[in-house]
C-alpha positions as CSV (number, residue, x, y, z in Angstrom):
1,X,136.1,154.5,193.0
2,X,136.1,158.0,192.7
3,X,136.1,160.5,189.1
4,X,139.8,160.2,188.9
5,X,140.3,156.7,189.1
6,X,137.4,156.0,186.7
7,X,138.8,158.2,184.6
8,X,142.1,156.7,184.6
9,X,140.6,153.0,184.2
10,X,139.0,154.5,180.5
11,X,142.0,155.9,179.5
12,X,143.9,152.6,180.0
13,X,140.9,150.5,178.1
14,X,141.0,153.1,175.6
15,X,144.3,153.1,175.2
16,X,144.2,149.2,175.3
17,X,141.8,149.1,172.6
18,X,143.9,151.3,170.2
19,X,146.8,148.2,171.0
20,X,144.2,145.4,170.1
21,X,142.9,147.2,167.3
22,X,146.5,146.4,165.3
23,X,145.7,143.1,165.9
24,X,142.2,143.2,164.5
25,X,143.4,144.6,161.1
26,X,142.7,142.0,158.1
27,X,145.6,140.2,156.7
28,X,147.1,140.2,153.7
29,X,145.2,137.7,151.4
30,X,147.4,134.7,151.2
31,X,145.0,131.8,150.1
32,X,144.8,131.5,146.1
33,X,142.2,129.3,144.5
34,X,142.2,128.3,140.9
35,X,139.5,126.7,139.4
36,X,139.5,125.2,135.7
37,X,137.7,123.4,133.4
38,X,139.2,122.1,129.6
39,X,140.0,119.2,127.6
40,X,141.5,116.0,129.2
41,X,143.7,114.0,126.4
42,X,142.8,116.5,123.5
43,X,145.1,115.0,121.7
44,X,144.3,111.2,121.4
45,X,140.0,110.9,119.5
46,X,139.2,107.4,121.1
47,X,139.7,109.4,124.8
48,X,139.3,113.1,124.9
49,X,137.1,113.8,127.6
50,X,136.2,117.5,129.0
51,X,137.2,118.2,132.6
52,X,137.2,120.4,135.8
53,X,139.3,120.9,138.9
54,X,140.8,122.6,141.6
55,X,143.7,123.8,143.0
56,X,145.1,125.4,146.3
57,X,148.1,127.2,146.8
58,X,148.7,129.5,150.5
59,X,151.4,132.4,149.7
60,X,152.6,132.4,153.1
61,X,154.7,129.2,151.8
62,X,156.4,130.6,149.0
63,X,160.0,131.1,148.8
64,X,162.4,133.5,146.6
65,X,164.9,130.8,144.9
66,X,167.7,130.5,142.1
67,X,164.4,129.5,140.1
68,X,162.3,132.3,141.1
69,X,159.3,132.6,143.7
70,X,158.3,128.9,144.1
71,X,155.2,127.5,145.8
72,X,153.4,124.0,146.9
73,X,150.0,123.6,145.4
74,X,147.5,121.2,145.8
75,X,144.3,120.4,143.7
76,X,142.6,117.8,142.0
77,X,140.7,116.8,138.8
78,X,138.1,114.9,137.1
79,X,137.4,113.7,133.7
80,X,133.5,113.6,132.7
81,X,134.4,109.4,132.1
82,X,135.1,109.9,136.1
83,X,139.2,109.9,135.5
84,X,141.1,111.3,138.6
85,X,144.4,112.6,139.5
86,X,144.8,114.0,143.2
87,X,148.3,116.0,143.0
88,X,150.6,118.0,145.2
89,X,153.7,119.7,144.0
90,X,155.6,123.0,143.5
91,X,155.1,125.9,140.7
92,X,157.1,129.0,140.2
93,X,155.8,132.4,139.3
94,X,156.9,135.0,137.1
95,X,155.4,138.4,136.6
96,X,155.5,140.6,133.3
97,X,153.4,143.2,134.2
98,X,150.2,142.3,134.3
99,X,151.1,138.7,132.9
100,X,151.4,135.8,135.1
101,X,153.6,132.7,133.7
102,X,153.5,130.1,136.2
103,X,155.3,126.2,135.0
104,X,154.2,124.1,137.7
105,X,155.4,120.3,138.4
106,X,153.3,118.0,140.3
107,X,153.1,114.5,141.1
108,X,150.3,112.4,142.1
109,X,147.5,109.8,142.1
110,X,145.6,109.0,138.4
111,X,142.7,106.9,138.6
112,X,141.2,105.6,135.3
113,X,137.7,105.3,136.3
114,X,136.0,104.6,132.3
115,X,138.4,107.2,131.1
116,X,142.0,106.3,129.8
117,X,144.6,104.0,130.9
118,X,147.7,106.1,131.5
119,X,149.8,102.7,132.7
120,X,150.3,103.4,136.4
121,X,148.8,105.4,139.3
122,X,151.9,107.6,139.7
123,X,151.4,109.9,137.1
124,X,153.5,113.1,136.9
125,X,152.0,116.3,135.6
126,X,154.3,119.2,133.8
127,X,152.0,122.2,133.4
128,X,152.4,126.2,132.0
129,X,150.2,128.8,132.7
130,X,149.5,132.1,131.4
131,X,147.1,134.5,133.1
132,X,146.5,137.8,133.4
133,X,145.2,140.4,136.3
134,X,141.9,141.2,137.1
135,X,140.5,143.5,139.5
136,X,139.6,142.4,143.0
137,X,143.1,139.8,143.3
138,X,141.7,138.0,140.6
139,X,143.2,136.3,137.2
140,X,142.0,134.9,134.4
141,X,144.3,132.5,132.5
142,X,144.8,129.3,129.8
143,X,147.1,126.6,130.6
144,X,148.5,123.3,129.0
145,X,150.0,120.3,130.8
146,X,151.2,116.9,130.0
147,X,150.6,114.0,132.5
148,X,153.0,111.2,132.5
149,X,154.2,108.3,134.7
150,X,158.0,108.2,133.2
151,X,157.8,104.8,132.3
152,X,157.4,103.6,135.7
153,X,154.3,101.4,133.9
154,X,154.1,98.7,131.6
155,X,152.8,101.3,129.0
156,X,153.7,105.1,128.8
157,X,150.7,107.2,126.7
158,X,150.5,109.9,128.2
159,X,148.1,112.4,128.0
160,X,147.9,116.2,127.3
161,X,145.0,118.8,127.9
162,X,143.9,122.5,127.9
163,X,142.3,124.7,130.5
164,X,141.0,127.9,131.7
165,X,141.6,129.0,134.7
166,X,140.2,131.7,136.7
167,X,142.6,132.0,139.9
168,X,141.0,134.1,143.1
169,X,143.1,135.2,146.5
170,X,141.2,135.7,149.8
């Protein structure tokens, strides 16, 4: 090869790399975690029990509706008398400046364990959340939510706890 063509042959990488490089560029962040921990059943003395979870929602999902910006999330939770409740569902977020309120409905799977006996294994949660901004696409936030199985069971007690949240994108 002579000067020219070698010279030519960089300029096209070069020029190649410049093309790539859009593609190298990080992506908006569109993963959110939220990890809590509160009161399970704060409500009832014979079976109040602390708790923690998690919950997953991608942003790339979310759709502008009649109801607002709506998302699927996903998460779990655990009583410390080993309760569960494996969920999925929808929530909805609003934004008042730096204020996030965010009413979330989820079904899902309860599990007792030595904790409280909510009737059935569908059990359907109802939650609110208010959080606000933090730097680095963080939140900090409380929420309250009410689990339920709509009388699908032979008993209907229901059971309704506290958290804090703090919510994280990447």
């Amino acid at each position: 090869m002579n000067l020219k063509q070698n010279y030519l042959v960089l300029f096209f990488m070069l020029c190649s790399f410049g093309v790539f490089a859009q593609d190298l560029k990080v992506e908006k962040k569109n993963t959110e975690f939220n990890v809590y921990t509160g009161m399970f059943d704060f409500s009832d003395d014979g079976k109040r029990s602390t708790l923690v979870g998690f919950q997953h929602q991608n942003e790339e999902l979310n759709r502008d509706t009649f109801l607002g910006n709506l998302s699927p999330i996903t998460g779990a939770m655990i009583t410390a008398d080993n309760a569960t409740y494996f969920y999925t569902g929808v929530q909805a977020n609003y934004k008042v400046g730096a204020l996030n309120i965010t009413p979330s409905f989820t079904p899902g799977y309860y599990n007792e364990g030595n904790g409280k006996d909510l009737g059935h294994a569908l059990e359907f949660k109802s939650e609110v959340q208010l959080s606000m901004n933090l730097p680095k696409d963080s939140q900090f936030g409380f929420s309250y939510n009410h689990l339920s199985n709509a009388s699908l069971g032979d008993k209907n007690p229901g059971a309704n706890s506290y958290m804090f949240n703090f919510l994280k994108k990447f």
